[in-house]
Structures are given as C-alpha cells and as structure tokens.
N, C-alpha and C positions, 0 to 999 in steps of 0.2 A: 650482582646477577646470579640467578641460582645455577647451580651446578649438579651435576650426575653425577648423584654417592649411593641409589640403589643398588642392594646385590641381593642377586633373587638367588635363593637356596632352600631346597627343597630337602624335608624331613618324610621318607615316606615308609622306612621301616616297621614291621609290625613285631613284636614278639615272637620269636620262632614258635613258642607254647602257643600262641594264638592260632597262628597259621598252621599249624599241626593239629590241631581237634576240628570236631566233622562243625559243621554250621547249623546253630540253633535258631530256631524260627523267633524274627524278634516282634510279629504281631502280638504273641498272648502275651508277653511280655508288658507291653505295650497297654493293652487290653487291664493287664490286672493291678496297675498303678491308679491309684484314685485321682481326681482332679483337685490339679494343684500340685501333685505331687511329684519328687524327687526320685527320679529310677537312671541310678548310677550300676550301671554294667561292669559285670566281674570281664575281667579280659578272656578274650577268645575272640570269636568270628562266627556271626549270626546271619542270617539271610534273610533276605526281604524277597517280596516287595512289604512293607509296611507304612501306614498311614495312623497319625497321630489327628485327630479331633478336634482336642480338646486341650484347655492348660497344662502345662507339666515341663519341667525339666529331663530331658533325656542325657546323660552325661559318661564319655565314653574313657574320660580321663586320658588319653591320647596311648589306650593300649586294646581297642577296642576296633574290629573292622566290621562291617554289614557291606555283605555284596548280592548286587543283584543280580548274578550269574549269567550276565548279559543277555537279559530279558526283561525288557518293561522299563520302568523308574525303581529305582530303589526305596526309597522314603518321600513321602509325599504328606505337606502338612495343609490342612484345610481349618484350620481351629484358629484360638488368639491367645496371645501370649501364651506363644510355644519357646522355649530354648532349647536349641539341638548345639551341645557342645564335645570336641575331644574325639568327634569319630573319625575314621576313615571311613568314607563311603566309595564304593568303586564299580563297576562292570556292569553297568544300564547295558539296555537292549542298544542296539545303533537303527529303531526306525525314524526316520527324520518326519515323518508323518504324522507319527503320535507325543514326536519332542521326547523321547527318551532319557531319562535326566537321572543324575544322583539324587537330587534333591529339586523336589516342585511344592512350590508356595502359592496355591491356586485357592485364590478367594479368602487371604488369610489377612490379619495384619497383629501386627505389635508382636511381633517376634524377633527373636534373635539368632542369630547363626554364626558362632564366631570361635576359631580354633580348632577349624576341622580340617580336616584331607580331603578334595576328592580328586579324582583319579580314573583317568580309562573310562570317560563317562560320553554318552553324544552329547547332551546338553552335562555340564555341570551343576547348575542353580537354574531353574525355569520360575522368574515371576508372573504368575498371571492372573493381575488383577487383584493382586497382592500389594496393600499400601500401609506405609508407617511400619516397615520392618527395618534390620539392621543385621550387615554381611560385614562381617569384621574378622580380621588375622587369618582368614584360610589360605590353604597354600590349593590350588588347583591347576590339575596337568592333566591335557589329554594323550589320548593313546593311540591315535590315527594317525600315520606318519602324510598321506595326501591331503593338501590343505582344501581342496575342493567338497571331499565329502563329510570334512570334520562340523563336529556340531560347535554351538558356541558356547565360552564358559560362562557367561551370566545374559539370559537372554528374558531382558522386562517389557510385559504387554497389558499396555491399559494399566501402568501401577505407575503409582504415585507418592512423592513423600517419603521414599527411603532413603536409606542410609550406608553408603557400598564404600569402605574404609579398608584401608592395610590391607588389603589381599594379593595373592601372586599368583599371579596367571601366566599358563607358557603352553602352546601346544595346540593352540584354539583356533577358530575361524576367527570371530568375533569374537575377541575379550569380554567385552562389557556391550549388548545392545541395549536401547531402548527405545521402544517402538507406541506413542500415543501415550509416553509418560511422563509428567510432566513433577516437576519440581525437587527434582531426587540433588541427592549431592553424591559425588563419587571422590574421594580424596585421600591421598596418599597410596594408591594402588600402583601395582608395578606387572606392564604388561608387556610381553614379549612372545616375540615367532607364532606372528598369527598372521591375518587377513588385516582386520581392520582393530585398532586396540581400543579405542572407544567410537561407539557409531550412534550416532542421535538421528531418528527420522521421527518427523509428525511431530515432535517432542516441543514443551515450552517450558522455561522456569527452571533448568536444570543447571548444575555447577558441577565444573570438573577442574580442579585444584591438588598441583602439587604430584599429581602423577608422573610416574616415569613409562616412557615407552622407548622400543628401542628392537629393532630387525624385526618391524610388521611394515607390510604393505602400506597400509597408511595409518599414524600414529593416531587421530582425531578428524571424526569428519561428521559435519552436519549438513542435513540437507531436509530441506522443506520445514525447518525449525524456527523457531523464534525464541530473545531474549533467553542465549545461552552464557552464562562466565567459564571461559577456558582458561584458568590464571593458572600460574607455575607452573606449567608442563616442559618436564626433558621431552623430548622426542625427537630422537637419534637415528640413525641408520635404515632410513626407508628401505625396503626391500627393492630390488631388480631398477631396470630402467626405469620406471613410472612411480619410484616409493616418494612418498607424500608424507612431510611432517602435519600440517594442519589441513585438513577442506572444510569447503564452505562451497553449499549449489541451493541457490532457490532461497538463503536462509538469512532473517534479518533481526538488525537489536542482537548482533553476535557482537560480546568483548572478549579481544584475544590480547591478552595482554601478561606480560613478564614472562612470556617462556621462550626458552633454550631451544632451538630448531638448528638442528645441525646434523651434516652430512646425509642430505636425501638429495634424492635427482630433482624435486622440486620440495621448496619451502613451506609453505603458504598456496593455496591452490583457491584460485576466486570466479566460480561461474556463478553469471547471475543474481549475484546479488549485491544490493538487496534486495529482497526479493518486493516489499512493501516500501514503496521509496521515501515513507515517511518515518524509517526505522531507519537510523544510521548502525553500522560496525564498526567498531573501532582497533583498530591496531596500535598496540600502544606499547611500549616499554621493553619489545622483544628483539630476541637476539639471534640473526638468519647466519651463519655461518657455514662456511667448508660444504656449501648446497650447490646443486649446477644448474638453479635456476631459485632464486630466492624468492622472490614472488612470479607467481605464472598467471594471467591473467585472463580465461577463454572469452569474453567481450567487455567492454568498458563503458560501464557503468556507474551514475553518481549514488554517492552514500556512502562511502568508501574512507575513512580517514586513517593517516598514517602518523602517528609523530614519537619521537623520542627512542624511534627501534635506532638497533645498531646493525650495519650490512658490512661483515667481516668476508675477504676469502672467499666468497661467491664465486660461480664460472661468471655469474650473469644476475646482477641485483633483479630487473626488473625484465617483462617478459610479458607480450600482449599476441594471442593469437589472432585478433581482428583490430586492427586500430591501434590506440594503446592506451595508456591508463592515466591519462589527461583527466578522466572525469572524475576522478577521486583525489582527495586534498594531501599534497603530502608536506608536510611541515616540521621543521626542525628534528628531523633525522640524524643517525652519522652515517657515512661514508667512507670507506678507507681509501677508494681512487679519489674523492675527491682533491681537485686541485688548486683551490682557491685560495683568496687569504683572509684576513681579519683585521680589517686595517683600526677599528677604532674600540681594538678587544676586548669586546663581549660574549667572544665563544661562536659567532654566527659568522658563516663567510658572507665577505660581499657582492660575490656574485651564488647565482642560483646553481645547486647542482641539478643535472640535465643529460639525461640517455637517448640517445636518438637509433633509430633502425636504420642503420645504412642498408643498400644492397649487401652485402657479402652476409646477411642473416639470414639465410637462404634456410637453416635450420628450425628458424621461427614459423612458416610458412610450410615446410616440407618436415616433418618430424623425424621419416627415415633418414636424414642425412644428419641428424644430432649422436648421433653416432663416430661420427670425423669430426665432430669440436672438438677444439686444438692442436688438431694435426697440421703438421707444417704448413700445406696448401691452405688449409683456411688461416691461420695465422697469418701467412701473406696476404691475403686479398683483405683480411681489416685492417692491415698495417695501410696498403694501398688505397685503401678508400675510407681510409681517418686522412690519410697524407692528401690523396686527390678526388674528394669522391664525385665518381662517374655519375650521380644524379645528386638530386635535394635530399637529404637525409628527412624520417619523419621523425616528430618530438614521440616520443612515447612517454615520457615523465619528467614532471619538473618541481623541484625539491624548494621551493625561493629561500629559504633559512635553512642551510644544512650545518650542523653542529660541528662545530671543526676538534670537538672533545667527545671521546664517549659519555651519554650521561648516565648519572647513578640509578638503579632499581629506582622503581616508584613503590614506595611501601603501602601505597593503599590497598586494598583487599575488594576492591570493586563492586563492594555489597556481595561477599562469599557469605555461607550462611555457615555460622559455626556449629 
C-alpha cells in the first residue's frame, strides 16, 4: 500500500544582484525575439504585465524574476507552442473579478510551463480554454494568509487534455480546480494548507494519480462529474472538524481506488451518488485509517461498491446520515473489530461483518454532539446498549465476506493514462 514520502520544500531565493537593479520591461523583450525563437534572460528582475503570442522559448534559468507589482496578471500566453521555463513569477493584482494571475493560458494550447516559481499571486496559473498544455515541476505559494479571500493555484476553465505533474502547491484556496474540463491528468503533485486540494466540477475523463495531499479542508472532491480515476492518493490530515480525505456529491463512474485516507474527521464522504444510476463507483483497494468517521454517508443510495479496502483505527468505520448504507455492496473488505472466524481457511470469515445504529448514536443524527465522542458518558451508554439495548438496533451495513487478512495493493492502474 502506498505511503507518504512527499516533502514539499520550497526554493524561492533570487539573486541578491537581481533583486537589487530597478525592473526592465519584458514586453519589448519579448516583442524583439523572432518566432520560434530562444530569449534566455540575463538575471535580474523585469516587470510585466507581458503577453507572449506566438512560438518561442522564454528561459529564466532559475535567476530571473518578472513581477507584476500587484497589478493585473503578470504574463499571459495566448499563442502555441509557447515554453515559459526557470522564472520566478510573483505579485498579480489580488482582483478576484478579472482572475489575477501569474501566469494565464487563455486560448493557448501545446505549451509547456515547467520549473518555475510563482509566488504572491491571486490565481497562480489561470487555464482558460487552454488545451494539450503541460504544468510540470513548479513550486507555487500564495501570499494571502486568509483562506477565504485567497485565489486558487491552478484554476482550469473549459480546458482539456492537459497535463498538471510534480508541482508543489501550499497557500491556496484551491490547489488544482477544474471547472467543464474534461480529460486532464493531474499526477504526482503535492498539495497542501488550502481549501480544497483538488476540486473537479462539471468535469469528465479526468485522472488524479499519485498525489499527495495533506492539512487542506478537503483533500479530493467531485461533484456533478463523471468517469473520474482517483488512484494513489495520500490524503492526510483534513483540516478542523469537517476535513474530508475524499468527496463525491452528484458524481458517477468515480474509481477511488489504492489510496491512503488517514486521519481526517471523515474519510470518504458520499452524497448522492451516483448520480446516473446506471454508472456504478467503485471503492476499491483503499486504506481508511486513524479517521473519525471512515466512510460518512449523507443518503443511501445503490451503485456504490466497496471491496478489498482495509478500515484500521477508525472512531467509526461506517456512517449514514438518513438510513444507512444497506444499498451499496460491500464485499470482501478488512476489519480490525471484526470478530469472527475462518473455520475452513480461506481468509474470509464465516459469519458477515455488520454495524448497526443503536440509540446511544445520538451524534449520527445530531452533529453538535460529535463533539463528546468518546467521553466517558457516551462510552457508557454504547457499552450499555451493545450489553442491553433499550430498542432494535438498525443495520446500517453488512460486509457478507470480510477478509480476516489485510489484502495486498491491487497493481492495476485502472486505465490511468500515462
């Protein structure tokens, strides 16, 4: 099973020489390079706002800054096959109106962007309507310490078809959005102390593999999406009471499968879906751990399949705000309560693992009192009403083949696209 060995560290020094001479305008710059051609920047600190057209290599060598003196976007590419490498780019305007950005890729495609800084920006990277580009090795940090007003670091609209790899993202609202885009791959990216670390809406065809996420509000979440792969994902340490490793609202043909979900107030978070009830989701090969509510379920609903995860250390595996989650299939799971045995050893118990809602889950029903789970008083009343319970308990979930082994990673790759 994968493991969390990201370490996001951030290079953001410039040259003292740089940062000490006045800022040269890098339009004509810009302007006096032929198409096609290679304009490698002597180090120093140039100022925008500038816009690139047309073909060419812009190459900062990693001692080169352009800032937009917090006003407007800094660089903005509308051409094809542009390469913007080695710069620091920093200090966009902050109006959330006009998307303020380091860098915007509006109406572009077949470009590259990779090994840059940005920095102090309201949007960092603005896709719109930008498709068959490629965002690789940048280190991006915002410079808003309120999470409400922060803009987002990579925010795609209407684009399709790219390519969002190795970047490090800290500081954002949204990490990574994408909004009516459909078929991107996002992988090996490492996002942290945001809102949401990757947000899919309207969105179809997309793959998010291998990323690490870790103290955002919610590590992954889609909603009103379809035919998404969420494979290998850490996502650690949901923020506050409501932090969310995985959601899913409205969204159907979602495979969540081989990732690390550990220590958030909920796991896995499932409204409504799915949404097209002839589209199943599938939960497969993931690992809910050290969560205080492992799966949360706000209605219960079929199309839902669960098998081969493993539910370590949980407050509470399973979790249904109306009913419980009866309508979705769960099969050959593990269990660490479970308590059954394996009379004719195949690895499966013989009797079914099975959660039931007594009364004393008064927290299930009433949120403000999830607060006192585990305080002595409720510890007593589940002891007393597993020992005598005062009414019919309801089934909330039943497991019929629960694994009495953890099983190994499933090495398939779920049709990720290389």
């Amino acid at each position: 099973m994968m493991r969390l060995t990201a370490t996001i560290v951030f290079v953001f020094a410039a040259p003292a020489l740089a940062l000490a001479q006045a800022a040269e305008p890098l339009q004509p710059l810009i302007d006096a390079t032929a198409d096609g051609g290679l304009l490698r920047l002597p180090p120093g600190v140039y100022a925008g706002p500038a816009v690139i057209s047309r073909p060419m290599v812009l190459d900062g060598a990693g001692a080169v800054v352009v800032t937009g003196n917090k006003a407007g976007t800094v660089l903005t590419l509308n051409g094809q096959k542009i390469t913007v490498q080695g710069l620091r780019l920093k200090d966009s305007g902050t109006r959330h109106e006009n998307f303020d950005a380091c860098l915007r890729i509006a109406n572009a495609s077949f470009s590259i962007i990779k090994d840059n800084v940005l920095e102090n920006c309201l949007v960092a990277v603005d896709l719109h309507e930008a498709n068959n580009n490629v965002l690789r090795r940048n280190q991006i940090r915002g410079g808003e310490p309120n999470l409400a007003i922060r803009g987002d670091a990579l925010r795609a609209w209407r684009s399709n078809n790219n390519r969002v790899e190795h970047n490090v993202v800290i500081d954002h609202r949204d990490g990574l959005l994408f909004k009516y885009s459909n078929d991107n791959v996002i992988i090996g990216n490492s996002v942290a102390n945001g809102r949401y670390g990757t947000h899919f809406m309207y969105s179809s065809g997309n793959v998010a593999q291998g990323n690490s996420y870790s103290f955002n509000t919610v590590a992954l979440f889609a909603i009103f999406s379809l035919h998404l792969s969420l494979v290998g994902n850490p996502s650690v340490h949901g923020n506050g009471p409501a932090g969310i490793g995985i959601g899913v609202k409205e969204a159907s043909a979602i495979a969540i499968e081989n990732n690390e979900v550990l220590g958030n107030a909920i796991g896995l978070y499932m409204d409504d879906s799915p949404f097209d009830p002839d589209e199943i989701n599938t939960v497969k090969g993931n690992r809910f751990a050290f969560n205080g509510i492992a799966v949360q379920f706000h209605n219960d609903k079929e199309g839902n399949t669960f098998s081969r995860n493993i539910f370590v250390s949980n407050l509470t595996d399973v979790a249904a705000r109306s009913g419980g989650a009866t309508a979705s299939l769960w099969r050959g799971n593990y269990w660490d309560n479970y308590e059954g045995f394996d009379r004719q050893g195949k690895g499966v118990g013989n009797t079914p693992y099975e959660i039931y809602a007594y009364a004393d889950r008064i927290w299930a029903d009433v949120p403000m009192t999830a607060f006192y789970r585990a305080s002595p008083v409720f510890e007593t009343i589940d002891f007393l009403e597993r020992l005598a319970p005062f009414s019919s308990p309801r089934l909330v979930m039943r497991d019929d083949q629960p694994l009495l082994q953890t099983p190994s990673p499933d090495n398939a790759q779920c049709g990720v696209k290389q």
